[in-house]
C-alpha positions in Angstrom: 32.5 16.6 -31.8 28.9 15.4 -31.4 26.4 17.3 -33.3 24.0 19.2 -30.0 20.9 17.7 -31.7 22.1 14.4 -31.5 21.7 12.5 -28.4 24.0 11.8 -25.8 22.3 9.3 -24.1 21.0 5.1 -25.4 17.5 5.4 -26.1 14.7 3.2 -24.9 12.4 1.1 -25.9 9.1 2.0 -25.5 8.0 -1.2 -23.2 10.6 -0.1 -20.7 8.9 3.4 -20.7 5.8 0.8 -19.2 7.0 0.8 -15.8 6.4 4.9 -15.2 3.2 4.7 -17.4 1.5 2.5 -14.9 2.7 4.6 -12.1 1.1 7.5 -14.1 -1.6 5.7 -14.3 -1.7 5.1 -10.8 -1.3 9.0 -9.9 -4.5 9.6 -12.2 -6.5 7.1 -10.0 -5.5 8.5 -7.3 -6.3 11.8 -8.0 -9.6 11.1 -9.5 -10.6 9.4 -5.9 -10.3 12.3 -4.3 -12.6 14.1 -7.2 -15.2 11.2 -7.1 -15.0 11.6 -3.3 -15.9 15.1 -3.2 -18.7 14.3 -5.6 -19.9 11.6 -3.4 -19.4 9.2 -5.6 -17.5 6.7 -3.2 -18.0 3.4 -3.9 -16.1 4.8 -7.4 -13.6 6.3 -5.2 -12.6 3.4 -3.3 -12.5 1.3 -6.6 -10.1 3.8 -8.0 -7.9 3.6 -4.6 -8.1 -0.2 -5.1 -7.0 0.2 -8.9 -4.4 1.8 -7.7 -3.6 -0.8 -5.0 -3.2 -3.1 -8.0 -1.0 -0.9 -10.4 1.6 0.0 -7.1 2.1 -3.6 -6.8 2.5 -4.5 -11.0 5.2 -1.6 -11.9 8.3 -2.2 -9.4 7.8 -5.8 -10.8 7.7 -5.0 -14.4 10.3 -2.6 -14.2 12.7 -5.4 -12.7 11.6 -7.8 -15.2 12.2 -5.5 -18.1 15.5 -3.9 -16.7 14.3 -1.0 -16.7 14.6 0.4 -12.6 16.0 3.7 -12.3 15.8 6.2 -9.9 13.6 8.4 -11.2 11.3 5.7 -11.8 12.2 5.0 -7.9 11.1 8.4 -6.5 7.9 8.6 -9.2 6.6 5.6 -7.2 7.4 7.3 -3.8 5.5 10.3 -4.7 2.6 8.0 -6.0 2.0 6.0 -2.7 1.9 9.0 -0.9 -0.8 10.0 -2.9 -2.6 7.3 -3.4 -2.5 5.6 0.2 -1.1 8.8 2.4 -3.4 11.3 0.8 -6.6 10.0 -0.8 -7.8 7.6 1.5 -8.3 10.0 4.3 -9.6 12.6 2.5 -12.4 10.3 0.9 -13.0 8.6 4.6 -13.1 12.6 5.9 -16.0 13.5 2.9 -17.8 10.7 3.6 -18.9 10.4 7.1 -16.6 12.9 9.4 -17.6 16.6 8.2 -19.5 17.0 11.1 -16.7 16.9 13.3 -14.9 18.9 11.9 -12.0 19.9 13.7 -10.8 16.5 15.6 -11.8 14.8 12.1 -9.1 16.9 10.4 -6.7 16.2 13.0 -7.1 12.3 12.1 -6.6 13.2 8.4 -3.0 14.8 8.7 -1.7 12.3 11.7 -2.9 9.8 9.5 -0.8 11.1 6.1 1.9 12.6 8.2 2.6 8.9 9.0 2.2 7.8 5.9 4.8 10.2 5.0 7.2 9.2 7.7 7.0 5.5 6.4 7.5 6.2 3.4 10.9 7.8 3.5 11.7 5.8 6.3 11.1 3.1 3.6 13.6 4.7 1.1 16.4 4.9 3.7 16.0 1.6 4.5 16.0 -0.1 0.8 19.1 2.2 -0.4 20.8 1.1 2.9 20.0 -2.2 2.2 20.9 -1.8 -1.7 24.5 -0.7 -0.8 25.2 -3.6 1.8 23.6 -5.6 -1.1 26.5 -4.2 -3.3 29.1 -4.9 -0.7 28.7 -7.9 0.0 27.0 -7.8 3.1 24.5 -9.9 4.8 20.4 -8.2 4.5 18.7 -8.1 7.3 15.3 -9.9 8.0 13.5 -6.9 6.3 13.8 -9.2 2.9 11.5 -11.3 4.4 9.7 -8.7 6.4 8.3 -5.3 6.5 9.2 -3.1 9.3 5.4 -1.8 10.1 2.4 -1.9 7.8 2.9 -1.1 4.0 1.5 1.9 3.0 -0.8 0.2 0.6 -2.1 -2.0 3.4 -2.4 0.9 5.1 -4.5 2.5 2.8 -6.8 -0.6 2.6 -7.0 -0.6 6.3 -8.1 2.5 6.7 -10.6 2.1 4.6 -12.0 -0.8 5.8 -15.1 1.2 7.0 -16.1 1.9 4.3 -15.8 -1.8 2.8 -17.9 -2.7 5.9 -20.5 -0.3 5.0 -20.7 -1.1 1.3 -21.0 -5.0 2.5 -23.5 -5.0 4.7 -25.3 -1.2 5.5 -24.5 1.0 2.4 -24.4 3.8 5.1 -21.6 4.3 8.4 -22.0 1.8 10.4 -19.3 3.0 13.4 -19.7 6.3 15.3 -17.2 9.6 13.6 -15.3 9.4 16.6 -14.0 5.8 16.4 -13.3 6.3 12.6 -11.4 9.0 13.5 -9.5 6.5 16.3 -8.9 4.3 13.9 -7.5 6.7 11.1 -4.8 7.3 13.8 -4.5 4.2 14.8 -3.5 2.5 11.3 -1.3 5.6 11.1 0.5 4.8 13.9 0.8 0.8 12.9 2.4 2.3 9.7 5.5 3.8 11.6 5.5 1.2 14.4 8.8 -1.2 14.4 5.9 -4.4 14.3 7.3 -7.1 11.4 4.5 -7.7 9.1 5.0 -10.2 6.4 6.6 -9.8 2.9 4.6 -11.6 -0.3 7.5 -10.3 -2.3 9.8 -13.1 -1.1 7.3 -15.7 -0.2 8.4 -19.4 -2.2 6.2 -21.9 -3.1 6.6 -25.5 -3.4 6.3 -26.8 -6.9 3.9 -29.9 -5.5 1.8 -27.1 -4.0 1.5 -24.7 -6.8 -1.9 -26.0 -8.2 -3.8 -25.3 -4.6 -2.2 -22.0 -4.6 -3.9 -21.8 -8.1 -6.8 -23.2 -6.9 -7.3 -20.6 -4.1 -6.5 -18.0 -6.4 -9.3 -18.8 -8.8 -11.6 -19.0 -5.5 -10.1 -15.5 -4.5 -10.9 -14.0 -7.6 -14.8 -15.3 -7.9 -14.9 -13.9 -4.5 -14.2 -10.8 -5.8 -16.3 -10.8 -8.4 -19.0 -12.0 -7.2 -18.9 -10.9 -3.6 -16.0 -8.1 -3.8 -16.7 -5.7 -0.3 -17.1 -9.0 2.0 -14.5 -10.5 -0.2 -12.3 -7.3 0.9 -13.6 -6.8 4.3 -12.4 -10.7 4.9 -9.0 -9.7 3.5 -8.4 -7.0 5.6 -9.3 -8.6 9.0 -6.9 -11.6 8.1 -4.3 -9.3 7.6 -5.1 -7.2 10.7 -4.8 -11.1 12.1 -1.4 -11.3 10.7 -0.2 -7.9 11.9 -1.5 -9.4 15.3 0.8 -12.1 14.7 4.0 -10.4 14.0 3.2 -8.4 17.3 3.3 -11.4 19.4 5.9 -12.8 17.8 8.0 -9.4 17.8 7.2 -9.7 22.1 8.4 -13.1 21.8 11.4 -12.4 20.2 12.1 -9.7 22.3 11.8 -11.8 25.4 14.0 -14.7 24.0 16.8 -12.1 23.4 16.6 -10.8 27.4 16.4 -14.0 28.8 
């Protein structure tokens, strides 16, 4: 009989403990947003959402590479998107420019995370469907390739956006509370809509056309340093350009299918 202070379980390296710490990590940023946000300290705050932007998209990869998925590791980073994209963001937009509205601004903040929400589990029904058809044998949809509405990390960039315009260009609001409120709801909304929106998890590139992709990658990232809110404001109208995109070609499709 096994001794009870002797474990029952393989232990684990510490690199494959990496994976969680980063979505930890994540969490902390998040949280820390919303206390730099109430501080009114929020060009700090939206760097902190961003950091945690960065860290969302590092630790599913890292976990896969190091083996090391599991599903607790699976529901830490549900919890954390919610927090960092379904939570902060809206709360920081809110101290920032729509206190004096009170009411109607409020309204905005919970339609906004309630989707958020939504889309997230919506999300996890989706991938553990897809995970058992997966271990059936059965063919995957097009949501390998796609998203079915905006990300919430997207989302949380979108919704934020302005913000980025004001840090670019004003350093003060620059749209009336009302339509910041409109468009808090109205990235919400994109969030649980059924509109495909591309997938950069799945996205191939040719070997002959690696070193422009490099290329454009070292332009991105002087951008960014140099010029990071325009940089960021760019970004997010090029993807509110390919969300437009997978609209039309979501009506298209649908039309084809009719006629």
């Amino acid at each position: 009989m096994r001794p009870p202070s002797e474990k029952t379980g393989a232990d684990l390296a510490l690199i494959q403990l990496l994976p969680n710490a980063l979505t930890i990590t994540a969490i902390c940023a998040g949280l820390s947003a919303i206390r730099f946000g109430v501080q009114g300290n929020y060009v700090l705050a939206v760097q902190l959402i961003l950091l945690a932007c960065v860290l969302d998209g590092l630790d599913g990869r890292l976990a896969r590479l190091l083996r090391s998925s599991s599903p607790m590791g699976a529901e830490l980073d549900s919890l954390a998107d919610f927090l960092n994209f379904g939570v902060a963001p809206p709360l920081i937009l809110y101290f920032w420019a729509l206190q004096d509205m009170r009411s109607a601004a409020w309204i905005s903040v919970l339609v906004y995370a309630v989707c958020c929400v939504v889309r997230l589990a919506r999300f996890n029904v989706n991938d553990k469907a897809e995970a058992a058809k997966a271990k059936n044998g059965d063919a995957v949809g097009e949501s390998g390739s796609f998203f079915t509405g905006i990300p919430s990390p997207a989302g949380a960039l979108l919704v934020l956006l302005p913000m980025t315009l004001s840090f670019a260009f004003h350093n003060r609001p620059i749209l009336p509370d009302w339509m910041i409120c409109l468009h808090m709801v109205l990235i919400g909304f994109l969030m649980i809509s059924r509109i495909p929106t591309w997938s950069f998890k799945t996205t191939k590139v040719s070997r002959r056309h690696v070193k422009y992709l490099l290329v454009g990658v070292a332009i991105f990232a002087a951008a960014l340093a140099t010029y990071a809110w325009t940089t960021l404001v760019v970004l997010c109208l090029a993807y509110i350009g390919m969300v437009i995109w997978g609209l039309l070609r979501a009506r298209k499709t649908s039309l084809t299918k009719r006629n």
